[in-house]
NUMITOR-899351 format. One record per residue (C-alpha): residue number from 0; x, y, z. Coordinates in steps of 0.5 Angstrom, whole numbers, plus 500, padded with zeros to 3 digits. Example, Ala and Ser with C-alpha at 12.3 -4.5 7.8 and 13.67 -1.06 7.14 Angstrom:
ATOM  num    x    y    z
ATOM    0  525  491  516
ATOM    1  527  498  514
This chain:
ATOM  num    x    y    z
ATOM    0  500  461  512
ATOM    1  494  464  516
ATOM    2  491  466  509
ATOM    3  489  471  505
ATOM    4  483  473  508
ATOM    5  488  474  515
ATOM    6  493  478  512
ATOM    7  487  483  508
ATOM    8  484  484  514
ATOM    9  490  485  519
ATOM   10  491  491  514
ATOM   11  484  495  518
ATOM   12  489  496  524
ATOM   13  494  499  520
ATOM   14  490  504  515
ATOM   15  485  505  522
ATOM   16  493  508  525
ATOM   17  492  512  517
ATOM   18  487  514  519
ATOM   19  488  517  526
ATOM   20  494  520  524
ATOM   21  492  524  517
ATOM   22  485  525  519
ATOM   23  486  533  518
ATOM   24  489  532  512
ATOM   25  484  526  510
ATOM   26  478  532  512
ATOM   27  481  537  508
ATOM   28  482  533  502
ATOM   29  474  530  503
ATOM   30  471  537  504
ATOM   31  474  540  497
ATOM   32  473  534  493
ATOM   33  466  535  494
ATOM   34  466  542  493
ATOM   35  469  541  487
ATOM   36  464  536  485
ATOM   37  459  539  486
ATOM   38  460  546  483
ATOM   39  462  549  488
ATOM   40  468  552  485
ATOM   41  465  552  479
ATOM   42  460  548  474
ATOM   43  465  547  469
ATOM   44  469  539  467
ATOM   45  475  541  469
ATOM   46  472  546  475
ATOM   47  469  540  478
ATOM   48  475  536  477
ATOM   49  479  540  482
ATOM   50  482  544  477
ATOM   51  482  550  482
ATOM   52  484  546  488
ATOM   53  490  541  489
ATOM   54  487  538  495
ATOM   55  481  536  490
ATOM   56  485  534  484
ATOM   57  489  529  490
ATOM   58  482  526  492
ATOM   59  481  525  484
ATOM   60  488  522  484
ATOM   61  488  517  489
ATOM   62  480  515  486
ATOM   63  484  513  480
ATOM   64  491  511  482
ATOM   65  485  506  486
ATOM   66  482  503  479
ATOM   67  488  500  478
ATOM   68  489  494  484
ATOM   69  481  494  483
ATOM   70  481  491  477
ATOM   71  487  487  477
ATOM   72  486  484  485
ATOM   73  479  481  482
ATOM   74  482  478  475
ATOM   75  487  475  478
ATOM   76  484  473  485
ATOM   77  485  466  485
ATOM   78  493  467  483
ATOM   79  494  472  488
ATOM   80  491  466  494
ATOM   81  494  461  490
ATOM   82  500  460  486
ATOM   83  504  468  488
ATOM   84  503  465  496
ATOM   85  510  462  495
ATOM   86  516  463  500
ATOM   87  521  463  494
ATOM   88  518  468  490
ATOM   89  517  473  496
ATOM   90  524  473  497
ATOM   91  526  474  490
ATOM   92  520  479  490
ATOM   93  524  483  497
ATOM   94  530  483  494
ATOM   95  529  485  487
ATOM   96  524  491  490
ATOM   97  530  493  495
ATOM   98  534  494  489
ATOM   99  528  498  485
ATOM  100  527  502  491
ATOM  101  535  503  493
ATOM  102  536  506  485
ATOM  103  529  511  485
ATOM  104  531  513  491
ATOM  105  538  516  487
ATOM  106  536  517  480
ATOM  107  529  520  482
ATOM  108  530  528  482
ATOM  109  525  529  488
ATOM  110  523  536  487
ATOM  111  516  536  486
ATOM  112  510  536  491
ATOM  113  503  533  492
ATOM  114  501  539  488
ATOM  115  504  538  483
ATOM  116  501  530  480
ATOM  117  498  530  474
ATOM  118  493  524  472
ATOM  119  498  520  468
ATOM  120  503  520  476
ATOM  121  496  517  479
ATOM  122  495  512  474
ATOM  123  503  511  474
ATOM  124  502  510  482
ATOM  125  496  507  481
ATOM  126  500  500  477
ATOM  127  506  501  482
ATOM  128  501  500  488
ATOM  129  498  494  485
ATOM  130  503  491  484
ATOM  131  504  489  491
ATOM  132  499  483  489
ATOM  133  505  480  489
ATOM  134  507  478  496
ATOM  135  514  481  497
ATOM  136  513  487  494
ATOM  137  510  492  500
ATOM  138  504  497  498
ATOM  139  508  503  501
ATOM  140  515  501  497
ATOM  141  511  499  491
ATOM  142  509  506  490
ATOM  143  515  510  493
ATOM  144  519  508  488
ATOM  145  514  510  483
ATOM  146  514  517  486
ATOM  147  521  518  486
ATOM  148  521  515  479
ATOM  149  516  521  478
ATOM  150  520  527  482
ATOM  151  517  526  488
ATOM  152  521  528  494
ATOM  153  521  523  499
ATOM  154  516  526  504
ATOM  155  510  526  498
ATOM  156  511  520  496
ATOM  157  511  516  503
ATOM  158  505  521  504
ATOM  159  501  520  498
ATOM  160  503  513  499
ATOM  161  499  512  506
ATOM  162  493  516  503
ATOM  163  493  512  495
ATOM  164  493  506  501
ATOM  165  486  507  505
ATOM  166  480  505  499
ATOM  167  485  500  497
ATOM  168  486  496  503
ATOM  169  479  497  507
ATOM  170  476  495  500
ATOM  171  480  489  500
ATOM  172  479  487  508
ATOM  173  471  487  507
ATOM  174  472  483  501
ATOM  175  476  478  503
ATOM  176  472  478  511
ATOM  177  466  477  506
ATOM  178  468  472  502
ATOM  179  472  469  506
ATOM  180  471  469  513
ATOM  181  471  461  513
ATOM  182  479  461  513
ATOM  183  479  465  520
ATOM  184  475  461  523
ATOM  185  476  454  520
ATOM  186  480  448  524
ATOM  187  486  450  520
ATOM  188  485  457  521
ATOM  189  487  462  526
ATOM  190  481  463  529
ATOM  191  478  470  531
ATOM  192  481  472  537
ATOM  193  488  471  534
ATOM  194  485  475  528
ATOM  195  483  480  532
ATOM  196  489  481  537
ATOM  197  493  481  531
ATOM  198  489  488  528
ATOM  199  490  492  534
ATOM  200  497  491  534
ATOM  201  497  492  527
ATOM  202  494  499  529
ATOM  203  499  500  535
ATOM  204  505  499  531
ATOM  205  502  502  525
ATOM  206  502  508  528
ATOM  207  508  509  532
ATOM  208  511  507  525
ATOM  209  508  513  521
ATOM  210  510  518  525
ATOM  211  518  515  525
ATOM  212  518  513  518
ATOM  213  516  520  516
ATOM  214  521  524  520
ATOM  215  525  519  518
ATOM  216  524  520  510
ATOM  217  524  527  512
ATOM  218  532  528  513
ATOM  219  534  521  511
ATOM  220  534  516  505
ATOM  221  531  510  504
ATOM  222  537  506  504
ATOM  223  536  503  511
ATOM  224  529  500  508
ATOM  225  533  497  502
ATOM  226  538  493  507
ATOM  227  532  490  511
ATOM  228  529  488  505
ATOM  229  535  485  502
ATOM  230  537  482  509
ATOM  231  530  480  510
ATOM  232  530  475  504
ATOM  233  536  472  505
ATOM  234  533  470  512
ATOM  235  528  467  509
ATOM  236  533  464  503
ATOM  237  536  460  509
ATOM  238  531  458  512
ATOM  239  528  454  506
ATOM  240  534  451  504
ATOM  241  534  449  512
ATOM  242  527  446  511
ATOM  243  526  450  516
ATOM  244  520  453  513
ATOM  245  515  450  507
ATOM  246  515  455  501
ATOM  247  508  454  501
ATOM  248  505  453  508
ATOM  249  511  459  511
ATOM  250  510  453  517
């Protein structure tokens, strides 16, 4: 196990390719947030929370659904680095994950857009998205099934789940580099090059991914991602039974 402080910052490689890959909609968003705050559409409360603009609404979604993580990432900080970074629970976590995925996907009613999320779906998705302190849960596949769970179609979810991720992830990567770069450079630690190199893969893969996964969602469901999941933690079941891999170390 390279740390906590490797997984958060390699993360900056692929919200980098998030970043690339939705700056239009990322501008946009931006811009009508900031005229909305400040008045521009009009000086009432609900003016200025984007009560005229659902590209402002969403800026506002994605800043609550953030609180969430936020909070619960520092309470429990030292569980999260500690005791929730054991094998036999990321394997547990991937299956049962791949089952609550599998079952949003068939139940979730999937007509509704991004347009159309209120506050308690940002503070619902904003849980489902911390949830994913639990190594094993995965960020995206915490808050999809949440938005298939809310009647999102799939594309909007695995959108807004992109968008949900970036203050999340860059706020977690700078905090883990401030407070923890020893573990990258430490004797036991992969070292910055390694790092470094493994944050523009990150990027390259992220990317590619991004545009195959949403046409995918696009015209398919998410079964595959269930059986890859459930495959996943029957590997990792094997190998710990074989003594190939430590529960703790990974190694």
């Amino acid at each position: 196990d390279p740390g906590a402080a490797f997984s958060a910052i390699i993360q900056l490689g692929t919200e980098l390719a998030v970043l690339l890959y939705f700056r239009h909609d990322i501008a946009r968003i931006t811009r009508a947030w900031w005229r909305a705050l400040w008045g521009r559409q009009g000086t009432s409360l609900s003016r200025r929370l984007g009560s005229r603009s659902s590209d402002a609404r969403l800026a506002w979604w994605v800043i609550v659904g953030t609180l969430p993580i936020v909070v619960l990432g520092v309470l429990f900080r030292d569980v999260v680095e500690g005791s929730l970074r054991n094998l036999w629970i990321t394997a547990a976590v991937l299956a049962l994950f791949a089952l609550v995925l599998g079952y949003a996907d068939a139940v979730g009613r999937k007509n509704r857009d991004l347009r159309h999320l209120k506050a308690r779906d940002a503070i619902a998705l904003g849980f489902a998205q911390a949830a994913a302190l639990i190594p094993g849960v995965s960020r995206s596949g915490g808050t999809i099934s949440m938005g298939l769970f809310l009647g999102l179609n799939r594309t909007a979810a695995a959108r807004y789940s992109f968008l949900l991720a970036i203050p999340a992830v860059i706020g977690s990567a700078s905090f883990e580099w401030i407070t923890n770069a020893q573990e990258i450079t430490s004797a036991t630690g992969p070292g910055i090059a390694a790092t470094l190199i493994a944050t523009a893969v990150a990027f390259v893969v992220g990317y590619v991914v991004i545009i195959w996964f949403l046409a995918l969602v696009s015209r398919r469901t998410f079964f595959p991602f269930v059986v890859y999941r459930i495959a996943l933690a029957g590997v990792i079941v094997v190998f710990l039974t074989l003594g190939i891999l430590d529960p703790i170390s990974g190694a």
